[in-house]
C-alpha positions as CSV (number, residue, x, y, z in Angstrom):
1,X,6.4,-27.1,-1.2
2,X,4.2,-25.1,1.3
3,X,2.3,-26.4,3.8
4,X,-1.1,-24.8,5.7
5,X,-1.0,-26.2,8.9
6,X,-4.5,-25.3,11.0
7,X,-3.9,-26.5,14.2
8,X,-4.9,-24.3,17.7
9,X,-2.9,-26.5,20.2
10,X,0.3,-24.4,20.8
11,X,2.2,-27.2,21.7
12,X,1.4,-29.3,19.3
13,X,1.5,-26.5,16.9
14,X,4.8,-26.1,17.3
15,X,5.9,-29.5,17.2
16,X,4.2,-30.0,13.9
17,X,5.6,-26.7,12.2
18,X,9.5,-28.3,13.1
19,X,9.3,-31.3,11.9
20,X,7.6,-30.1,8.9
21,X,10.2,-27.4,8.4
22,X,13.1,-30.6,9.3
23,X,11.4,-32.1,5.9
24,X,12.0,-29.6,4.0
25,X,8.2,-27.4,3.8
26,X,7.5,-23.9,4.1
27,X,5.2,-23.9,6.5
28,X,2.3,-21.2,7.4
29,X,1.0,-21.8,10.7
30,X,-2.5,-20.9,12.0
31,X,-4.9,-21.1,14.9
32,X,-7.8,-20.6,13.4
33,X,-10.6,-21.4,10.9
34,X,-10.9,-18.2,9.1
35,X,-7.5,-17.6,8.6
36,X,-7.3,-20.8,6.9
37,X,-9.6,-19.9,4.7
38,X,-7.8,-17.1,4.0
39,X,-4.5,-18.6,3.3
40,X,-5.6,-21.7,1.8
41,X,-5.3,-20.0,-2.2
42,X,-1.1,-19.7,-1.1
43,X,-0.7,-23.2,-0.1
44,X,0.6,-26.4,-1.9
45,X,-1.3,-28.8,0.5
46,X,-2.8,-28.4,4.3
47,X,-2.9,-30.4,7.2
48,X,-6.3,-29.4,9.0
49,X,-7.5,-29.8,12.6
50,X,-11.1,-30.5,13.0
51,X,-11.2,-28.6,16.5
52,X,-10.6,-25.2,15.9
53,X,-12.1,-22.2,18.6
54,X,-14.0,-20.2,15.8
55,X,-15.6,-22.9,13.9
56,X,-15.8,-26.6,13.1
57,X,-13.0,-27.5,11.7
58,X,-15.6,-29.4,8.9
59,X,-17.2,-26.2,7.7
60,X,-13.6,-25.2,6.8
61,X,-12.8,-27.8,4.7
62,X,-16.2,-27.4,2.9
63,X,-15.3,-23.6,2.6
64,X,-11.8,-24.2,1.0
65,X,-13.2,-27.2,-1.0
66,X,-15.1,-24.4,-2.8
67,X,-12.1,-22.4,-3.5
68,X,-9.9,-26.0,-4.7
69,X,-11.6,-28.9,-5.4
70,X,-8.0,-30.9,-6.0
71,X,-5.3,-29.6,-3.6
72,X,-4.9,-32.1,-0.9
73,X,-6.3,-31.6,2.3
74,X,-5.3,-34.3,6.2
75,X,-7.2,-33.7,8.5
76,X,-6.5,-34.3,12.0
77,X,-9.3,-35.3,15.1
78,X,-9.4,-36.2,17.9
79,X,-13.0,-37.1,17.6
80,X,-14.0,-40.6,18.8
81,X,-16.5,-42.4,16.0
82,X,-16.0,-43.0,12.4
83,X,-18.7,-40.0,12.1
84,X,-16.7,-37.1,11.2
85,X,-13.7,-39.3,9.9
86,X,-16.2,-39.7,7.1
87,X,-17.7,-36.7,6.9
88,X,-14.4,-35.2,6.4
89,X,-13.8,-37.8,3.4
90,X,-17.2,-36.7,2.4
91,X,-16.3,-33.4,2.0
92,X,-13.1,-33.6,-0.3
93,X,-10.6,-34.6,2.4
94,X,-8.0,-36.9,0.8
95,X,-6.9,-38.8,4.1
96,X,-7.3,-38.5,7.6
97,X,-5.5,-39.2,11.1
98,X,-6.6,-39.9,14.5
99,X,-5.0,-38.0,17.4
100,X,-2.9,-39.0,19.0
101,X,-0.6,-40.2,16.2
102,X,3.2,-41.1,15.5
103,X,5.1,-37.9,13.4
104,X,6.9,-40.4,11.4
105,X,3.0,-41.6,10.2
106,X,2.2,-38.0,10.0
107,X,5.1,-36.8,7.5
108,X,4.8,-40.5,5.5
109,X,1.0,-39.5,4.6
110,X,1.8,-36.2,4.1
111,X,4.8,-37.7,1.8
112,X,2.2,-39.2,-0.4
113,X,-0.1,-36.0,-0.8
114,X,3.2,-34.5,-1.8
115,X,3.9,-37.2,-4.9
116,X,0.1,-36.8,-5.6
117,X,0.7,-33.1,-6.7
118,X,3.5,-33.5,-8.6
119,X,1.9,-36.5,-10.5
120,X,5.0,-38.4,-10.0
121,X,5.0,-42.5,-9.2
122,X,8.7,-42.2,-8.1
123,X,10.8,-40.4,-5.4
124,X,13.5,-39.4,-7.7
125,X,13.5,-36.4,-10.5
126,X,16.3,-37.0,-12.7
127,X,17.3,-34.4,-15.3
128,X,21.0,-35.0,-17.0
129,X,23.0,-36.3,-14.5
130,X,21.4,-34.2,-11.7
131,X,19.3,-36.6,-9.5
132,X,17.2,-35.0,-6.4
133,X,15.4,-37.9,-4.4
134,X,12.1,-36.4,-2.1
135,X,12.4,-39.1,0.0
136,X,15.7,-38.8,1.6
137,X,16.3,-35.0,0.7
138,X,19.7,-36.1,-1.7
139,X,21.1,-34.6,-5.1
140,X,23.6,-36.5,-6.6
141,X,25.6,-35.6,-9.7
142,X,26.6,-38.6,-11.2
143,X,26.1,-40.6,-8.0
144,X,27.9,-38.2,-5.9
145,X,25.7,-36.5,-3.2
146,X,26.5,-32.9,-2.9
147,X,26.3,-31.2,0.3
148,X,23.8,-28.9,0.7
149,X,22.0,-26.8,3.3
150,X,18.2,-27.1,3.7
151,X,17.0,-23.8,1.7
152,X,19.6,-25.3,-0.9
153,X,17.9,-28.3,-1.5
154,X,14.6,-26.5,-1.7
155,X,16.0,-24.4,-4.2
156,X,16.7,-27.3,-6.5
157,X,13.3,-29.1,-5.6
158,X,11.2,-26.1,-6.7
159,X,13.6,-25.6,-10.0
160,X,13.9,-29.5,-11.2
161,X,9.8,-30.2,-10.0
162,X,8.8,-27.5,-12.9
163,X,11.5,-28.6,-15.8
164,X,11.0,-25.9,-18.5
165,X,9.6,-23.5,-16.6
166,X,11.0,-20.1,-15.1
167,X,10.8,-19.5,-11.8
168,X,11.2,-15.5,-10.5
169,X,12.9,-14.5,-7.1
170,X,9.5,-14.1,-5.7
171,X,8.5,-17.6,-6.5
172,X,11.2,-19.0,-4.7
173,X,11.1,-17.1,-1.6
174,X,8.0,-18.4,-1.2
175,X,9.2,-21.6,-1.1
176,X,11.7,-20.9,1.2
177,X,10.4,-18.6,3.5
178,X,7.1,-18.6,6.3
179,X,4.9,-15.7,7.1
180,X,6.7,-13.1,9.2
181,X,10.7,-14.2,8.2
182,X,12.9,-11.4,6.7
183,X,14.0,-12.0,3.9
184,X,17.5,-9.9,2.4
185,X,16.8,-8.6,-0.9
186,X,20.1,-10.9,-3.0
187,X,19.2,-13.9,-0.8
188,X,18.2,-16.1,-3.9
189,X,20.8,-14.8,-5.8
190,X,23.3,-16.0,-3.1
191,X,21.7,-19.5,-2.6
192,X,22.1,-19.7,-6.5
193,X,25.5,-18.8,-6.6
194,X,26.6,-21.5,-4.1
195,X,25.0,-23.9,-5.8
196,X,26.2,-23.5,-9.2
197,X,29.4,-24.0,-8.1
198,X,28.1,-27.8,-7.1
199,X,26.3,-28.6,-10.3
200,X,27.4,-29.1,-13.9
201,X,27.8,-25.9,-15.9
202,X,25.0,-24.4,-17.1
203,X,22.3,-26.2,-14.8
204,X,20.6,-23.5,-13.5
205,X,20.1,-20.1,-16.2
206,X,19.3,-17.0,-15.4
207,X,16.8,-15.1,-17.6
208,X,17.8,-11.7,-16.9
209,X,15.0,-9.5,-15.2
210,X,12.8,-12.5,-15.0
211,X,14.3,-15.4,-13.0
212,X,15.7,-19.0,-13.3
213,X,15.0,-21.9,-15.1
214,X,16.4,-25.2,-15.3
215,X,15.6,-27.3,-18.4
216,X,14.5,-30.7,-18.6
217,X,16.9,-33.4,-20.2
């Protein structure tokens, strides 16, 4: 999943873009209000500071509200008053957190945004006997966890959350990689290799020229 993060404290930034990335997100990391208009479109979800340098951090979520009225939207203020903590709501944000805040809090609501977009009720996507649980970042084959590295796991979370549907090289570097990070042009096809050799035989296909698809039970 990728994650806009709009936050201008460098610090706090930082911190933020880690422990999302230690959760598994791609994460795209900006300072400012009108590059988060601008990469907004690209994201699954955002996490939005209300006190940004070039503009309030409200007018940005009524600008990207205009673009998507559905893709979920924290915002984060350090604001006293319940005034812009419901303006925010007001204006299409789906929850909100006060500064400062526990990370564990943080990554749990962001958690349940997650679930929201893939409509899903449960942690666990189960196809076969492959089982991949969001929460604690496992896939099991027939209740044996397989070791695998962080872009690994990603890998299988973007093929098994769209069942049925192919996925091209393109669509999964995205996934894997933030703004700015080289990517090597047989990376995917290296990541897929190892992890065939975890998963029952024919898991993953290839559709040649186009990409990889795994298909639902």
């Amino acid at each position: 999943m990728r994650l806009l993060l709009v936050e201008d404290d460098i610090p706090l930034g930082s911190a933020l873009k880690q422990s999302f990335h230690d959760e598994g997100y791609a994460v795209d990391w900006v300072e400012s209000g009108q590059h988060a208009i601008l990469a907004f479109p690209d994201s699954d979800l955002a996490v939005l500071d209300l006190g940004l340098p070039d503009m309030d951090g409200l007018q940005v979520l009524k600008e990207i509200r205009g673009k998507d009225a559905n893709k979920p939207v924290l915002i984060l203020t350090a604001r006293d008053g319940i005034e812009s903590k419901v303006s925010g709501l007001d204006l299409g944000a789906d929850d909100y957190l006060s500064k400062p805040f526990e990370m564990e809090e943080l990554l749990a609501r962001v958690r349940v945004l997650g679930r929201r977009i893939n409509s899903m009720s449960s942690n666990v996507i189960l196809i076969g006997t492959v089982e991949l649980n969001l929460h604690d970042h496992k896939v099991t084959v027939e209740s044996e966890t397989l070791s695998l590295s962080r872009r690994e796991y990603m890998i299988m979370k973007a093929l098994m959350e769209n069942a049925g549907r192919i996925l091209s090289k393109a669509q999964l570097e995205t996934k894997l990689y933030d703004w700015g990070e080289e990517v090597t042009s047989n990376t995917i096809e290296v990541h897929i290799h190892n992890i065939r050799k975890k998963l029952p035989i024919g898991f993953i296909n290839t559709v040649r020229g186009v990409g990889y698809i795994v298909r639902p039970s």
